[in-house]
C-alpha positions as CSV (number, residue, x, y, z in Angstrom):
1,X,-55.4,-40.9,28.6
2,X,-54.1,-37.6,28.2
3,X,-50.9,-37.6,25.3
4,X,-48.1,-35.9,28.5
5,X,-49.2,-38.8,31.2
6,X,-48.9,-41.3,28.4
7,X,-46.1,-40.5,27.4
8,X,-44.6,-40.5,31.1
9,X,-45.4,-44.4,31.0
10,X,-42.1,-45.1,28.5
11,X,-39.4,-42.0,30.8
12,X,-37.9,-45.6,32.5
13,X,-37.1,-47.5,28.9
14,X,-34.0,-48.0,26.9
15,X,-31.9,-46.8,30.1
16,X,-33.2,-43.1,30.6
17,X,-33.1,-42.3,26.6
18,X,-36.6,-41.6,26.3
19,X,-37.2,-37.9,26.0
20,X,-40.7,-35.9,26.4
21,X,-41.4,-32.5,25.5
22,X,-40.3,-29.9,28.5
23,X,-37.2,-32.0,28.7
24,X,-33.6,-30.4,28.7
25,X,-32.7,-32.5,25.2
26,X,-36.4,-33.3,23.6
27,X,-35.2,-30.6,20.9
28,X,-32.2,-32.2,20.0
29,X,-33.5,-36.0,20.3
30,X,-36.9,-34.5,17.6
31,X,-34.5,-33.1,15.4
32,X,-34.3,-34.6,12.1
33,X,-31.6,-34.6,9.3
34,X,-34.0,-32.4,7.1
35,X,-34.0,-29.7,9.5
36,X,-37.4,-28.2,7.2
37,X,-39.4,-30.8,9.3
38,X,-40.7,-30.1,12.6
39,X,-41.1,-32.7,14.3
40,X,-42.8,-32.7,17.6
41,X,-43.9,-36.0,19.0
42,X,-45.2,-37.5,22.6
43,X,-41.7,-39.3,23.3
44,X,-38.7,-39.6,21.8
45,X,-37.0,-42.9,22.0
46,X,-33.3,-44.2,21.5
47,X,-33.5,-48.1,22.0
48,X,-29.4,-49.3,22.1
49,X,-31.1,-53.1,21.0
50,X,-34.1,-55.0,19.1
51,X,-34.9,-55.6,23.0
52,X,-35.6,-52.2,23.9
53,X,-37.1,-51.5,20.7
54,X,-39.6,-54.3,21.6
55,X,-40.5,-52.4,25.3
56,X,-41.0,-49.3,23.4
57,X,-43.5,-51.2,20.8
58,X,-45.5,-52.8,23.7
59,X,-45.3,-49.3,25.8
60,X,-46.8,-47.6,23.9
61,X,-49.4,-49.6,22.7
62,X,-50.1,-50.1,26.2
63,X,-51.0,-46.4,26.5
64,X,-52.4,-45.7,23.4
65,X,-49.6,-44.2,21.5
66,X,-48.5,-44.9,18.0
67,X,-44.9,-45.3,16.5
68,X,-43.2,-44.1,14.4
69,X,-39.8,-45.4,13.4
70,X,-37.0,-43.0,12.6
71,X,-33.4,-43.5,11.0
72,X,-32.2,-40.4,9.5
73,X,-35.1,-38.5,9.0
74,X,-34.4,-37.5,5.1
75,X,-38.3,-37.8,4.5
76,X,-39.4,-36.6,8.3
77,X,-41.8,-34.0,6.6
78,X,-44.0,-36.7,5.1
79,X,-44.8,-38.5,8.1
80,X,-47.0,-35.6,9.1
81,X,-48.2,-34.8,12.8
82,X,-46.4,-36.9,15.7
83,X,-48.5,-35.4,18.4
84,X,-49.8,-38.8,19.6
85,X,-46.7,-40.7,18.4
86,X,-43.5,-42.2,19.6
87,X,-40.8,-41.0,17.9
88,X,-38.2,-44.2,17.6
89,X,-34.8,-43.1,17.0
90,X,-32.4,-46.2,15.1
91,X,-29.1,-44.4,15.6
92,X,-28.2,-45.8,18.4
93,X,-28.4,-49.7,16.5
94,X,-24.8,-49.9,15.0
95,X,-22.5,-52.5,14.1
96,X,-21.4,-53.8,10.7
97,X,-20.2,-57.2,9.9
98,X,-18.9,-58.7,6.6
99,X,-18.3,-61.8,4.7
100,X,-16.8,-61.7,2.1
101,X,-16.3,-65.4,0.8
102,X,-20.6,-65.4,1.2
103,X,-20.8,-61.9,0.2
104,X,-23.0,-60.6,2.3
105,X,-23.0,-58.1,5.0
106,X,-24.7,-57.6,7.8
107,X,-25.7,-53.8,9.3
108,X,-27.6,-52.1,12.0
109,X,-30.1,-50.1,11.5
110,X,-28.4,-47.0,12.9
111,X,-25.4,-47.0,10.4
112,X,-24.7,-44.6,7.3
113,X,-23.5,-45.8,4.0
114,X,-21.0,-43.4,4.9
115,X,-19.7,-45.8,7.6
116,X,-20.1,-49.2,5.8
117,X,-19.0,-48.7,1.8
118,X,-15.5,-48.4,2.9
119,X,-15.6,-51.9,5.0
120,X,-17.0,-53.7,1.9
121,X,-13.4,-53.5,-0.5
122,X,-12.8,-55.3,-2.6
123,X,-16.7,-55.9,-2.9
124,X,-19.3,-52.9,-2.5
125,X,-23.4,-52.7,-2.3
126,X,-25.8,-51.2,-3.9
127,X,-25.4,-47.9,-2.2
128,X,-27.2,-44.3,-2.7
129,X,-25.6,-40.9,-4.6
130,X,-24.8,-39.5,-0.9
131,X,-22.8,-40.8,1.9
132,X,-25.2,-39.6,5.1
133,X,-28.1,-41.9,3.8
134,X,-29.1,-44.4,6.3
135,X,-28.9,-48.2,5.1
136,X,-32.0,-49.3,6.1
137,X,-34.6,-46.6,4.9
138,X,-32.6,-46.7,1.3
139,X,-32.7,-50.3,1.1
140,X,-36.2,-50.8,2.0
141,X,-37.5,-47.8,0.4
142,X,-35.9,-49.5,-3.0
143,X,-32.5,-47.8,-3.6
144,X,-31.1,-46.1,-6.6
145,X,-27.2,-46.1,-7.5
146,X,-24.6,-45.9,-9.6
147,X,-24.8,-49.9,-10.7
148,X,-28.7,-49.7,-11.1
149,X,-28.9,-50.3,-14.5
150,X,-26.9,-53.3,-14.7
151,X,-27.7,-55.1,-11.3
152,X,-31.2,-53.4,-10.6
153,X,-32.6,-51.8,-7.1
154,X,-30.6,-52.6,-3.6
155,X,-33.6,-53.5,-2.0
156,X,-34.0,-56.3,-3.9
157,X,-30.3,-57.4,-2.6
158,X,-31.7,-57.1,0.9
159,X,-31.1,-61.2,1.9
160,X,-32.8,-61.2,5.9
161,X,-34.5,-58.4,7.9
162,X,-34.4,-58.4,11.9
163,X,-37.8,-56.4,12.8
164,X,-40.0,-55.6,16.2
165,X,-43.7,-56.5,14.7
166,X,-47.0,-54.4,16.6
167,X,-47.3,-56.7,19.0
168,X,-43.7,-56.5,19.9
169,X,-42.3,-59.7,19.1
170,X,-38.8,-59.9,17.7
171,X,-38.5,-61.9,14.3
172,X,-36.0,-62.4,11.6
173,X,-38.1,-62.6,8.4
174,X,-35.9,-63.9,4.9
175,X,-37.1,-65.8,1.8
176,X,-37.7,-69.1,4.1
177,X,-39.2,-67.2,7.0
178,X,-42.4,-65.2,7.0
179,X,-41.9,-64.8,3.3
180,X,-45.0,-62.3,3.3
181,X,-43.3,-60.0,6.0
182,X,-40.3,-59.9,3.8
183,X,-41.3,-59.1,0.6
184,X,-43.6,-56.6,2.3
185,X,-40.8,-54.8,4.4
186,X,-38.9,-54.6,0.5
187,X,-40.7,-51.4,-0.6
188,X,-43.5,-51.4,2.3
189,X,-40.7,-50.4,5.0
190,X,-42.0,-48.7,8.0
191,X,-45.7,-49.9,7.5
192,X,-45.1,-53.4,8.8
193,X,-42.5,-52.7,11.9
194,X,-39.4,-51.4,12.9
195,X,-36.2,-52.8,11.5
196,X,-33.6,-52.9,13.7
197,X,-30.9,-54.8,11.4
198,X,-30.8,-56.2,7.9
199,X,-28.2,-58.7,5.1
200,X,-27.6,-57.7,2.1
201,X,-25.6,-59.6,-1.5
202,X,-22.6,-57.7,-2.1
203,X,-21.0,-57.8,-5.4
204,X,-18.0,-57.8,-7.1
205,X,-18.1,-54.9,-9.6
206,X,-14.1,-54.9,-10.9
207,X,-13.2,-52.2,-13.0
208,X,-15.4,-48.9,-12.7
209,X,-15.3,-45.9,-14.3
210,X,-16.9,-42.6,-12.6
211,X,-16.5,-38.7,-12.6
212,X,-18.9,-35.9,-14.1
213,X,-18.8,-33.7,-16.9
214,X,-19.6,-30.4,-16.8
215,X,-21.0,-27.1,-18.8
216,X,-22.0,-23.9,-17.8
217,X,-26.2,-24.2,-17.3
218,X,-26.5,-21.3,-20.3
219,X,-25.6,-24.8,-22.1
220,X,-28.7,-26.8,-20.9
221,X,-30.6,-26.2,-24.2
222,X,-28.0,-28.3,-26.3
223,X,-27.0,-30.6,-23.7
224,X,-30.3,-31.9,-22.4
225,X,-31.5,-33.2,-25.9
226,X,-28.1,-34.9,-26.7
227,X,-28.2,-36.9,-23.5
228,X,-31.8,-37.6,-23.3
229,X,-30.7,-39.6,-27.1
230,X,-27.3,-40.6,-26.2
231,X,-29.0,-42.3,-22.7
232,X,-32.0,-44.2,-24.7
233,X,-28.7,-46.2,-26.6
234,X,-26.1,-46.4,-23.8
235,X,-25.2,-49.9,-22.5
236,X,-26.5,-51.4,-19.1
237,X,-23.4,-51.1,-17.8
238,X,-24.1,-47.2,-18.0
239,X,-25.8,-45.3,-14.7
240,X,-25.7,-41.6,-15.4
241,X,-27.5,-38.3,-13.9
242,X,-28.2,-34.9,-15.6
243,X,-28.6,-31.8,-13.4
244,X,-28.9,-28.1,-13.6
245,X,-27.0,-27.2,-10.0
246,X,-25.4,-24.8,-8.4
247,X,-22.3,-26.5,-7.3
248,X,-22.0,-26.7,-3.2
249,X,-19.1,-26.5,-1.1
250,X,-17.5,-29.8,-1.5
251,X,-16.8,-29.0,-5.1
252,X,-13.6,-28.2,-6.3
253,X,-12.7,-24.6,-5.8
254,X,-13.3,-23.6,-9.7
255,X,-16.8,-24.7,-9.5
256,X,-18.2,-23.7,-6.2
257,X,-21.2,-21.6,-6.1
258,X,-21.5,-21.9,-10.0
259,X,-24.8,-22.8,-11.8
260,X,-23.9,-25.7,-14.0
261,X,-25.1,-28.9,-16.4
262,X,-23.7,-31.6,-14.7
263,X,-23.6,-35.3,-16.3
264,X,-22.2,-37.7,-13.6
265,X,-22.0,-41.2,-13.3
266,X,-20.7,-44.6,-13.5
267,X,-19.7,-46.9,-16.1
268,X,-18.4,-50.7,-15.3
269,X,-15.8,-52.2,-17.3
270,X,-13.1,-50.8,-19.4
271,X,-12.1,-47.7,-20.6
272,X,-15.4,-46.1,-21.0
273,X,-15.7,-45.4,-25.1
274,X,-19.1,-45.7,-24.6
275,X,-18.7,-41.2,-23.5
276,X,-16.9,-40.4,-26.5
277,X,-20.3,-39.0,-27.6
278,X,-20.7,-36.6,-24.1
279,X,-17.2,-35.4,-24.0
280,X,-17.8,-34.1,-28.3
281,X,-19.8,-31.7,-26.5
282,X,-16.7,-30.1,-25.0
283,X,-17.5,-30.3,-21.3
284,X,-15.2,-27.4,-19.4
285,X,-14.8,-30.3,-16.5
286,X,-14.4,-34.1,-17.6
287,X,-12.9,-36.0,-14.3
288,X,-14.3,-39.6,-15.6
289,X,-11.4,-42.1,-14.7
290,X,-10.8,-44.8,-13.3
291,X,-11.8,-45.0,-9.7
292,X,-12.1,-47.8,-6.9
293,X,-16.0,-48.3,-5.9
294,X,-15.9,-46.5,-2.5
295,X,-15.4,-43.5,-4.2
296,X,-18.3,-43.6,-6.0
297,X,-20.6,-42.6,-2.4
298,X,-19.6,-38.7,-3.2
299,X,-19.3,-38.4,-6.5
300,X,-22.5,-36.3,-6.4
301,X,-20.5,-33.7,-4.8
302,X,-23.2,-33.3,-2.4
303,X,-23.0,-31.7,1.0
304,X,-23.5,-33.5,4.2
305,X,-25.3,-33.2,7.4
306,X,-28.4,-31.9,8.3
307,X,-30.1,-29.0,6.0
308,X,-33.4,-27.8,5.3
309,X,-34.6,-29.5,2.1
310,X,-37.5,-29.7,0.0
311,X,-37.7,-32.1,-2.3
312,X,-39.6,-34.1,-4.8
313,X,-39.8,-36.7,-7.6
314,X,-41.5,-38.0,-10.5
315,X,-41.3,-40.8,-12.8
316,X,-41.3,-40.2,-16.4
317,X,-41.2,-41.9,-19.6
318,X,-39.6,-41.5,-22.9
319,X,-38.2,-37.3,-23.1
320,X,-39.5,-35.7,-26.6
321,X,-39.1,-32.4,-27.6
322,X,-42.1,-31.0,-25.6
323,X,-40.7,-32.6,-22.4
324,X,-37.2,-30.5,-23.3
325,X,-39.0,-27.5,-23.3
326,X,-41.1,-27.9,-20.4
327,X,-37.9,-28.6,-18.4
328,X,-35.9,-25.9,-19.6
329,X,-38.7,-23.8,-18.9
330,X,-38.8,-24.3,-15.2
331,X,-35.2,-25.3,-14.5
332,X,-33.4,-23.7,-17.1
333,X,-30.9,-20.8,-17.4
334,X,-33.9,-18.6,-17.5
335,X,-36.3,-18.5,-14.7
336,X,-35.5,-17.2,-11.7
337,X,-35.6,-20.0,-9.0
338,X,-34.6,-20.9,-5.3
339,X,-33.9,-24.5,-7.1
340,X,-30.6,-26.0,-6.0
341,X,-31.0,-28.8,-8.5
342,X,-33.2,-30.1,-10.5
343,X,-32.3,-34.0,-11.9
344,X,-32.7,-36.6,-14.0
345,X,-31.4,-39.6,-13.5
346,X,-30.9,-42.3,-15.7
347,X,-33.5,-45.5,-15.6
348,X,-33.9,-48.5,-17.7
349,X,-32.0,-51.9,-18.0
350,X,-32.1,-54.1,-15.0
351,X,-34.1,-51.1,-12.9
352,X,-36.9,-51.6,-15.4
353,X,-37.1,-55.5,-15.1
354,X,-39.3,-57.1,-12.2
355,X,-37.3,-59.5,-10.2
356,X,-39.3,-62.6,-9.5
357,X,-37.1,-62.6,-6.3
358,X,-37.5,-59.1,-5.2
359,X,-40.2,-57.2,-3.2
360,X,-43.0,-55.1,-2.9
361,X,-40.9,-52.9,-4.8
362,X,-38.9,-55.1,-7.5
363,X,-38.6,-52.6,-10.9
364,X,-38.9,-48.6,-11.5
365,X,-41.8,-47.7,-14.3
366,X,-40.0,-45.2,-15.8
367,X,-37.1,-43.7,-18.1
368,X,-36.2,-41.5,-16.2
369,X,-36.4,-40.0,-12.7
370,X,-37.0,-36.3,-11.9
371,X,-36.0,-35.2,-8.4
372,X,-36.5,-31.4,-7.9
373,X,-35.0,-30.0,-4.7
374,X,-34.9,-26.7,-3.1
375,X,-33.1,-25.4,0.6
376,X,-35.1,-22.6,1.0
377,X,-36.6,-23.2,4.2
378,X,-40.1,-21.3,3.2
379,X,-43.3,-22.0,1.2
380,X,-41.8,-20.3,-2.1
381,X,-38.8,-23.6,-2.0
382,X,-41.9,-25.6,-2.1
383,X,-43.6,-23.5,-4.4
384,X,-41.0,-23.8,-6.5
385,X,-40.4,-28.0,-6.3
386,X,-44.3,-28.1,-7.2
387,X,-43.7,-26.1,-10.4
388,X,-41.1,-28.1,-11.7
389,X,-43.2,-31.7,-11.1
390,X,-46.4,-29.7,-12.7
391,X,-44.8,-28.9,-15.8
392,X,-43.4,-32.2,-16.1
393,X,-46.6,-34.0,-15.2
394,X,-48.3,-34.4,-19.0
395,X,-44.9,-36.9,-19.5
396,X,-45.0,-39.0,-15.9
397,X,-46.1,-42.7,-16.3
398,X,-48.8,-42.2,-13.3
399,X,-46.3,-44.4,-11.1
400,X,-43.9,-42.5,-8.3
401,X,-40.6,-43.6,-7.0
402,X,-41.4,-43.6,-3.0
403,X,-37.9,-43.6,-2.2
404,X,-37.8,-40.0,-3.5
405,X,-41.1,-38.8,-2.6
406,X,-42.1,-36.3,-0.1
407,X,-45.8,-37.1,-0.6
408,X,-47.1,-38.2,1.9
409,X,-50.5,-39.5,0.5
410,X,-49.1,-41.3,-2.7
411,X,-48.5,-44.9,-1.1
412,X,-50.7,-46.2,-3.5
413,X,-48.9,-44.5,-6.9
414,X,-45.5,-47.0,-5.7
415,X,-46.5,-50.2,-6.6
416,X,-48.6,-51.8,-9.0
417,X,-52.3,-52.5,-8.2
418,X,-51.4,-56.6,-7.3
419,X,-48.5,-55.4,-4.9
420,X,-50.7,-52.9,-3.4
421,X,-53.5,-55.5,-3.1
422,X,-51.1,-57.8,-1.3
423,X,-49.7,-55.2,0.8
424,X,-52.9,-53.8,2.0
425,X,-53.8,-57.6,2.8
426,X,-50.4,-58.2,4.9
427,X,-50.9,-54.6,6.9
428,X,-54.0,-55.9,8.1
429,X,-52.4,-59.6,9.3
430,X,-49.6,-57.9,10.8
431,X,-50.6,-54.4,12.1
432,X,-54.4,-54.3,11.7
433,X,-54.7,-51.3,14.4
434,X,-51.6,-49.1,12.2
435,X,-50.0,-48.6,15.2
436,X,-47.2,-47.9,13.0
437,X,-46.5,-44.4,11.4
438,X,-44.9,-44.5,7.7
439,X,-44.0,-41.6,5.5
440,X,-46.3,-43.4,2.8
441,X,-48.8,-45.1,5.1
442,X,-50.5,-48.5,3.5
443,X,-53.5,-48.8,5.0
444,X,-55.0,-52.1,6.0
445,X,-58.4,-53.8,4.3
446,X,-61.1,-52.4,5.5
C-alpha cells in the first residue's frame, strides 16, 4: 500500500487531530522542539488519551505503518527518516497529580518539568538542568540533575508506567506487574511502546544551596584543572557543572552575550563550606545561596522554546593533564568555534552505583559527562560538536549517556552487555516486528 493512502486510513482518529502531508497544519504538527530536525512523516497524530493512542497503534499497524512516539522532540534528529512512520504527538496527555504524604506524583506524558516542579513544594523530583524538558523522555531516558550525586538517576525513581504495547493493548507495568516491561521502558524508553503517563518518588531535599560562579573564559586554563581536583574530593551531597559558554538571553544583563567559565550547581545541606575552595579562585559572579528547590529548574540560565541545536555527549573517566589540554584545545579561549557551550558535568557518588532496584539504565560509567552543543543550523555546528567528542575520545570509558546522545546508532554503547542482552530479548517478546521507532533503536534477537 502506497505511504499517502495509508496514511489516509488514521484522518478519522483522535477526533480530526491526525494530520498528513498537503494539509493546512502538517508543518506545524511535524515540527519539533529542535527545529535542526526535519521531520517529515506519513501522519501526524495528537491522541487527547491512552485510548486514542491505542487506535493509532492498531491503525497503523493495520496498514503497514510504523510509530514513532514523540514528546518534545529534543532528540528528533536521531530518529532518522519518518517517511513510512506515524508521527505520535504526547502533548496533548496532561494532567499532574500529587501526594504528598506517599510522595509520589503522578504526570502525563505531555507535561514539562516546567509545569510540574512548582506543584511538588515542599518536596521536588529528580528533574533535568532546563525547564522545557518533557517528563517522560527525561525520566525514561535516565535523567541527570542537580541531586544526582546524592540520590542517583530519576529514572530509577520512576514507581509505575501507563504504556500502549505493539499490539495496542493498554497496560500499567510497575515492580509487581510485567516486571520485564518496566525495567525495560527504564533506559529502553520508546523501543517497547508509547508511554502515555508515569509515578515517580518524590523527595524531601530540605536545605539547598545553588547559584554559579563565574570567570571570564580567557580563565579556563586555571579553572578547569582546579575543579577537575576540587570535584574528585567533593562530598555526595555536591552536583556541579563546568562550562565554557556564551551566556544567553536569560542571563543577567552584565553577562549576556559574554564568553564565560561557568561552575553551577547544587549543594544540599548547610551553608555550603564545602566551595570555599572555588570561590579562592575569585570568580567575578558568585550567586550560590540559599534557594528553595523549584528554583533550581533554571539555574542553567538556559533559554527556552524551540531552537536549532546540535548536540552531543560523551562519557569520560578520570581528567589528567592530557585530557585538560585536549579540552582547552577545542573549547577553549582560543579556537574559533560556532560552540555555544561545551560541558562537563559532574558524575560519581550515587550516579556511579547500580541500583538493584532500578532499570535498564540504573548507574552512569563515567566521571564525568561531556555535552558539546552548537545552534548553528549547518554542517560546520556539527562539524564542530564532532571535533570536540574526537579530541576527547582517547579519555571516554567506551560507554555513552543515551539521554544526551544524538547518535542514532549507539543503542548498544548505553548499557552494559547483560542489559543489552536482556533488552534485546524483551524487544523481541514485546515488539518482535519494531513497529516502534526509537532515537536509539534496540533491535530484537534475530
Amino acid at each position: 500500500m502506497r505511504r499517502s493512502s495509508a496514511a489516509m486510513a488514521l484522518k478519522g482518529l483522535c477526533g480530526g487531530a491526525v494530520h498528513l502531508p498537503g494539509d493546512p497544519t502538517y508543518d506545524l504538527a511535524r515540527a519539533a522542539w529542535n527545529t535542526a530536525a526535519d521531520q517529515r512523516p506519513a501522519a501526524v497524530a495528537y491522541p487527547a488519551d491512552a485510548a486514542e493512542v491505542a487506535a493509532v497503534v492498531r491503525a497503523a499497524r493495520s496498514v503497514g505503518l510504523r510509530v514513532a512516539p514523540q514528546g518534545t522532540g529534543h532528540h528528533a534528529a536521531a530518529l532518522g527518516a519518518l517517511n513510512d512512520a506515524v508521527l505520535v504527538r504526547t502533548a496533548a496527555m496532561t494532567g499532574v497529580s500529587v501526594d504528598r504524604r506517599a510522595r509520589r506524583a503522578r504526570v502525563g506524558a505531555g507535561m514539562l518539568w516546567a509545569d510540574v516542579v512548582p506543584r511538588l513544594s515542599p518536596l521536588t523530583a529528580l528533574h533535568p538542568v532546563a525547564p522545557d524538558v518533557g517528563v517522560a523522555g527525561y525520566s525514561l531516558s535516565g535523567g541527570l540533575s542537580w541531586y544526582g550525586r546524592c540520590l542517583g538517576l530519576q529514572s530509577s525513581s520512576v514507581t509505575a508506567i501507563e504504556v500502549v504495547t505493539a499490539d495496542g493493548t493498554q497496560v500499567r507495568t510497575d515492580a509487581g506487574h510485567d516486571p520485564d516491561l518496566f525495567w525495560a521502558l527504564r533506559g529502553g524508553g520508546a523501543n517497547f511502546g508509547i508511554v502515555t503517563g508515569l509515578e515517580f518518588a518524590l523527595h524531601a531535599v530540605g536545605e539547598v544551596h545553588a547559584g554559579l560562579l563565574a570567570w571570564d573564559w580567557t580563565r579556563a586554563e586555571s579553572i578547569l584543572p582546579r575543579w577537575i581536583a576540587w570535584a574528585a574530593n567533593a562530598p555526595e551531597t555536591v552536583t556541579t557543572s563546568l562550562r565554557i559558554t556564551r551566556m544567553s538571553s536569560v542571563a543577567p544583563p552584565e553577562l549576556r552575550g559574554r564568553r564565560l567559565v561557568v561552575i553551577d550547581g547544587a549543594v544540599l545541606g548547610p551553608a555550603p563550606s564545602v566551595l570555599a575552595e572555588l570561590r579562592a579562585l575569585r570568580p567575578e559572579v558568585d550567586t550560590f545561596a540559599a534557594v528553595a528547590p523549584a528554583a533550581l529548574l533554571r539555574l542553567h540560565l538556559e533559554p527556552e522554546g524551540p531552537r536549532a541545536l546540535r548536540l552531543d555527549s560523551v562519557l569520560l573517566g578520570e581528567l589528567g593533564p592530557a585530557a585538560v589540554d585536549a579540552f582547552l584545545a577545542t573549547a577553549g579561549p582560543g579556537p574559533g568555534t560556532t560552540l555555544r557551550t561545551v560541558e562537563l558535568r559532574q558524575l560519581g557518588g550515587a550516579l556511579a552505583r547500580p541500583d538493584p532496584a532500578g532499570g535498564a539504565v540504573s548507574h552512569v560509567d563515567g566521571s564525568f559527562l561531556l555535552v558539546a552543543a552548537s545552534e548553528e543550523n549547518g554542517t560546520q555546528g556539527a562539524d564542530d560538536v564532532r571535533l570536540v567528542l574526537a579530541a576527547m575520545a582517547p579519555f571516554a570509558t567506551g560507554r555513552r549517556y543515551l539521554g544526551l546522545s544524538a547518535d542514532q546508532d549507539d543503542g548498544e554503547a548505553g548499557f552494559d552487555p547483560d542489559a543489552w542482552s536482556r533488552l534485546r530479548k524483551i524487544r523481541s517478546a514485546v515488539d518482535p516486528d519494531q513497529l516502534f521507532i526509537a532515537s536509539h533503536p534496540i533491535p530484537p534477537v534475530s
